[in-house]
N, C-alpha and C positions, 0 to 999 in steps of 0.2 A: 557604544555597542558592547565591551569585552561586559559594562559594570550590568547593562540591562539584561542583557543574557545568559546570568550567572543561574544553572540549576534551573533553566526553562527547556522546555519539550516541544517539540517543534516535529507534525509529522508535514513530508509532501505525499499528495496521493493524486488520482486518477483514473479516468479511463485507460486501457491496454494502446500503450503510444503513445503516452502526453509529453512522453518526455522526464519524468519525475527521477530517473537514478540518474539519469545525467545531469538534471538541476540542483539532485542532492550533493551530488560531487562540486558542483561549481559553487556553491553556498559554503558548503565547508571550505573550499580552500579559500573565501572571501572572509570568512568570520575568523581563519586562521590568520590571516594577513595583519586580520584588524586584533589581533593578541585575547582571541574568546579561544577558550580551552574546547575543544569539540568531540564527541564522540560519536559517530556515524553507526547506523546498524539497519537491518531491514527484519518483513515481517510479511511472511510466516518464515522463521530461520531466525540466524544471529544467536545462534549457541548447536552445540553439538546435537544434544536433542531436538532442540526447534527444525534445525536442517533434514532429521530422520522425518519428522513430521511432515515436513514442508515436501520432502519427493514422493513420500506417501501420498501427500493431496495433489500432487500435478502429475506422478509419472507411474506408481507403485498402485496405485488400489485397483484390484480385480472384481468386475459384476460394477454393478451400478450402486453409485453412494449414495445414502438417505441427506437431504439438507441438514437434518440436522446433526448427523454422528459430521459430516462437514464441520457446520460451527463448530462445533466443539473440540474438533481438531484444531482449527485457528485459534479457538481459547487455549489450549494447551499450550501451543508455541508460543504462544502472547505471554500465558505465566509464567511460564522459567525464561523468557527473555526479560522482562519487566526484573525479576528477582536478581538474576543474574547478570543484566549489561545495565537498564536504563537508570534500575532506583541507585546502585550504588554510586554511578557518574553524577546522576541528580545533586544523590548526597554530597556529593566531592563539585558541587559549586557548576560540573562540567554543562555546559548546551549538548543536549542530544540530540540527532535530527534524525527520524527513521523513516526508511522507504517505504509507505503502509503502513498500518495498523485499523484499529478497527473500523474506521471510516471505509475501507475497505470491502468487509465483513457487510458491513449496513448496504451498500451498492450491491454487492454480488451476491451475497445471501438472500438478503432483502428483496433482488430480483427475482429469486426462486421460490420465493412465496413466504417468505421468514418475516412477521413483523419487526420493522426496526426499532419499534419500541423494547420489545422483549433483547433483541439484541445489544441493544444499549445497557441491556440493566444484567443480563450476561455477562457484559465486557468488564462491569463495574465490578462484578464478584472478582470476576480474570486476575484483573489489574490494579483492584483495591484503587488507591487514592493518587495512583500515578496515570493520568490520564493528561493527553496533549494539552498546554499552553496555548499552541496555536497549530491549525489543520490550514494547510493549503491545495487548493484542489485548482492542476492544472489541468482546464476543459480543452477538450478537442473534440471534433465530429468523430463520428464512429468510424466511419470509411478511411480517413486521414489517416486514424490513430493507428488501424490494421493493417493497411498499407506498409507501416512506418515498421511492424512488428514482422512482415515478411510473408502476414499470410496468404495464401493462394485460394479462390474459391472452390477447388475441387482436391486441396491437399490430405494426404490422408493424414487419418487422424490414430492415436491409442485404439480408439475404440473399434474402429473398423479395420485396422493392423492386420493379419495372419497373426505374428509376432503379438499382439498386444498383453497375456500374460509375461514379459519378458521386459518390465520397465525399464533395466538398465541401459536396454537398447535406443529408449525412444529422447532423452533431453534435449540431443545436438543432432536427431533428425525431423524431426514430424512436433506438431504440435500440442502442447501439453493440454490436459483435461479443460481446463477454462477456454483459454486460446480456440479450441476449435468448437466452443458453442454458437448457435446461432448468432446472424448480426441481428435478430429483433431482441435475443437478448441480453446483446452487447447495447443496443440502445437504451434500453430498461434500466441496463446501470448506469449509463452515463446519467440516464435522467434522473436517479438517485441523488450521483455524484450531486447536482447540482440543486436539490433539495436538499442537503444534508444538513446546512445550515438553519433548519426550520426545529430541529430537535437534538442536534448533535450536542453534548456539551464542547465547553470550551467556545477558543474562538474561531470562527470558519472564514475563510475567503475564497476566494475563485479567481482564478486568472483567465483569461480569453485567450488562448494561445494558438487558436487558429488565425493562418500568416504572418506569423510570428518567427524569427529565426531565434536559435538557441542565448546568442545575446539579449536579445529583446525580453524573449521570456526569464532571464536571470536576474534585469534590472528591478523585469517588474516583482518578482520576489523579494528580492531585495528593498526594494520600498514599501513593500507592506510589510518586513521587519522592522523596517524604522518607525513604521506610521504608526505601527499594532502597539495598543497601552495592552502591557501583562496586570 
């Protein structure tokens, strides 16, 4: 494991709920164990600026945002994260494994009317020639995932706030901008999530992780590391 995963990229992604930062924590202490140098990071954030970007897209923007000044914001955080955390660990031999990245982007933009083709060839300017090894995509039904994420069907949200020009208020009360979009467009992205593998580069898998407990689903990640030829 330490020799095969020297300088490989490794994102986990999903629908809201699958589980994917808690299986990114459990992977890395497993690759740690097994003597793989690892550097962990998520996305949108994982650098100072990327973080400014990243509350701007979930808690900070005021009036309604166009799809597209959207993407483009995830490309920014994408690019000074890639320059600044992933190529240089790459370079240094290390495994990186990120919570997100643009597989992300293709589901959730993608469901708002963004061709994922165009997206893909966006990401590639982003992120030049550093683009994931291997994408894993943990599926869960919509309802499970949301459930999992705390949401309430009549919580209030940013946008229907009093309060809602006043972001700092809302992280650790009410639901951020995505979170509290519709479930027919929470389903849109799932159904993404799991076509992605029809044009995604790189290599894609999927995991079933509905009735699954958090072991179960760690194994089966773990075997599609082993099984995956880079």
């Amino acid at each position: 494991m330490k020799s095969k995963l020297k300088g490989k990229f490794i994102v986990l992604d999903g629908p809201d709920g699958c589980g994917k930062s808690t299986q990114l924590k459990l992977l890395a202490d497993y690759l740690k164990e097994q003597g793989v140098e690892v550097v962990t990071t998520h996305d949108p954030g994982g650098t100072k600026i990327g973080e400014q970007i990243r509350r701007l897209l979930k808690y900070d923007a005021q009036g309604q945002m166009d799809v597209h000044t959207e993407l483009m914001l995830f490309m920014a955080s994408r690019a000074q994260l890639v320059v600044q955390v992933i190529k240089p660990a790459l370079e240094h031999n290390k495994a990186v494994l990120c919570d997100r990245f643009i597989s992300s982007t293709c589901a959730y933009q993608g469901s708002s009317g963004f061709h994922v083709e165009q997206i893909v060839e966006i990401g590639k300017f982003a992120v030049r020639d550093v683009w994931p090894d291997l994408t894993i995509i943990i599926d869960i039904p919509v309802e499970q995932g949301l459930k999992r994420t705390g949401r309430k069907p009549k919580q209030r949200t940013k946008v229907n706030h009093e309060y809602a020009n006043n972001g700092h208020l809302f992280e650790n009360s009410v639901l951020d901008r995505f979170d509290s979009r519709t479930l027919k467009y929470h389903r849109k992205v799932r159904k993404e999530f799991l076509r992605l593998h029809n044009y995604y580069p790189g290599v894609v898998k999927t995991i079933d992780s509905s009735g699954c407990d958090i072991e179960a689903v760690n194994r089966k990640v773990i075997q599609i590391i082993k099984e995956t030829q880079f």
